[in-house]
C-alpha atoms as one frame of an Amber mdcrd trajectory, in Angstrom:
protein
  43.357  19.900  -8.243  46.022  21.008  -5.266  45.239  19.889  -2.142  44.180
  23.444  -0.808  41.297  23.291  -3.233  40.436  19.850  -2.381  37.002  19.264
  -0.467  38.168  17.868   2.797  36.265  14.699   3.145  34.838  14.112   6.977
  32.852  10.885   8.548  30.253  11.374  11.020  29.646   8.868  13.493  26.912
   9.048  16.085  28.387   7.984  19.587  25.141   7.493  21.052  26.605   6.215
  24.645  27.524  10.011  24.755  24.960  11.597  22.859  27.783  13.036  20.367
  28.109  13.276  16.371  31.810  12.615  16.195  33.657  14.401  13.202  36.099
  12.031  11.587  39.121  12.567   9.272  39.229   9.381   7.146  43.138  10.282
   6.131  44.340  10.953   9.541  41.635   8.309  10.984  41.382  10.542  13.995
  38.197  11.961  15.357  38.363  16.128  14.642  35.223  17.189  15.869  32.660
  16.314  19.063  29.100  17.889  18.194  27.126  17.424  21.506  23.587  16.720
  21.093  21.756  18.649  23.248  18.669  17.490  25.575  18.894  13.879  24.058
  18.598  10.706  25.113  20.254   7.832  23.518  21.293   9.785  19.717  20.478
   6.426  17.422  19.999   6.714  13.752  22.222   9.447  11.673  21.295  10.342
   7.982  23.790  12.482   5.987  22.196  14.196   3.076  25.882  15.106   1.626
  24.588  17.419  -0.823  22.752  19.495   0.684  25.403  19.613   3.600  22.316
  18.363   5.931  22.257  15.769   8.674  19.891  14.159  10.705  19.497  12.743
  13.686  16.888  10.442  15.596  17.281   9.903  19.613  15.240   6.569  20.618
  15.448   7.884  23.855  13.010  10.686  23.778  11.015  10.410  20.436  13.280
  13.598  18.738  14.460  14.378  14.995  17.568  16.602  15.157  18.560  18.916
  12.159  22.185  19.813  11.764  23.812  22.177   9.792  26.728  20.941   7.926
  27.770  24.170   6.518  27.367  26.026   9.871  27.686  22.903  12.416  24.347
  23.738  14.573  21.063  22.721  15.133  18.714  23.832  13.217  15.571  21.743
  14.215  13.913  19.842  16.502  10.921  17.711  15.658   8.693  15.172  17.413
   8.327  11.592  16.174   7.527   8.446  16.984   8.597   6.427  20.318  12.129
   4.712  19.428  13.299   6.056  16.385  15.297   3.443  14.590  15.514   3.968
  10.600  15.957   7.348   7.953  15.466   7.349   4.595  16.036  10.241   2.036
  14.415  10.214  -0.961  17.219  12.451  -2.545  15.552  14.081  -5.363  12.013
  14.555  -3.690  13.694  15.875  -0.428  11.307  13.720   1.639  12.841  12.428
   5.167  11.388   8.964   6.311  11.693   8.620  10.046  10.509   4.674  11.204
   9.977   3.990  14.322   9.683   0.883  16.479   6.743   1.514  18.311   5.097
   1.714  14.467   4.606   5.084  13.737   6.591   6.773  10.864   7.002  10.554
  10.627   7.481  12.490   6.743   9.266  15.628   6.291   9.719  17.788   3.760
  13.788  18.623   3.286  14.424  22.454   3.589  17.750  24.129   2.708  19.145
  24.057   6.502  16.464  21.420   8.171  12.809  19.965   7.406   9.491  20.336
   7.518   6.565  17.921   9.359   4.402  16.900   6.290   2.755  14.062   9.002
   3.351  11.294  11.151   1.111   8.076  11.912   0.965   4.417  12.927   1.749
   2.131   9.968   2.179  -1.321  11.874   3.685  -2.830  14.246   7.355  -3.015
  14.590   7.370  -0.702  11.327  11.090   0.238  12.397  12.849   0.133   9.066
  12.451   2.047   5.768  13.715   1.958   2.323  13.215   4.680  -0.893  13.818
   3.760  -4.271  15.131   6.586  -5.804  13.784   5.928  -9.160  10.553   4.746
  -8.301  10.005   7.072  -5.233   8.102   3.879  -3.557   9.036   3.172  -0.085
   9.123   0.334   1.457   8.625  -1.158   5.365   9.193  -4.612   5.832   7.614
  -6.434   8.994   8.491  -8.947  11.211   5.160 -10.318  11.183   2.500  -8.894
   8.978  -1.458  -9.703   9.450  -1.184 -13.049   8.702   1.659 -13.670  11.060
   4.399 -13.970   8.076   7.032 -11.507   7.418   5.209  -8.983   4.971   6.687
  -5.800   3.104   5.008  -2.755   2.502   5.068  -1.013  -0.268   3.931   2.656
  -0.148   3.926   5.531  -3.279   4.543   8.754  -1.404   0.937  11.629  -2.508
């Protein structure tokens, strides 16, 4: 394949002291690209759904889910969730976003072709901050600090 019909590969990076997605050429190692994230406070967790030339981003500062266009490089979305975003997961072949949050609550959404869709959001448990999808299984899975009994507990959830 000649290097003009070579994908160019990029990075993205979320600089969340200056609510940015920076663009990076891993050849060149230099940043090509600042996306500004608009009306955001404190841009935290970035999820790049490669594929489907989809990103996502989750500001702990205001409780926000940011769609971006890869193909096109805008927003597409903006979604409520819940208070300090910390953790996305994809389940790839579903198209279900995962959006944990510290303050407990986790948010679904159904992937579209340019953003997502709210299918709900709710309190799991405390501290339910981080997520993980099996991609074969489709469970998910929320570990805790400090489940009922005051051990460290995981969750294990299958999606309806």
């Amino acid at each position: 394949m000649s290097s003009s019909t070579r994908r160019r590969i990029r990075v993205l990076a979320d600089v969340q002291t200056r609510n940015a997605i920076a663009v990076i050429d891993p050849a060149s190692n230099q940043i090509v690209k600042r996306i500004h994230v608009p009306n955001w406070v404190d841009d935290h967790g970035l999820l790049v759904d490669s594929p489907h030339r989809i990103a996502f981003i989750a500001c702990d500062g205001n409780a926000k889910l940011l769609a971006l266009s890869l193909r096109t490089m805008s927003f597409t979305g903006t979604f409520n969730v819940g208070r300090s975003p910390d953790v996305l997961a994809l389940d790839a072949s579903k198209r279900r976003l995962y959006v944990s949050a510290e303050s407990g609550v986790v948010a679904v959404f159904a992937e579209t072709a340019i953003s997502a869709r709210p299918l709900g959001m709710s309190f799991l448990a405390t501290e339910a901050h981080t997520v993980a999808v099996d991609p074969a299984t489709h469970l998910v899975y929320f570990p805790l600090q400090s489940g009922s009994n005051g051990q460290p507990q995981l969750l294990i959830m299958r999606p309806t």
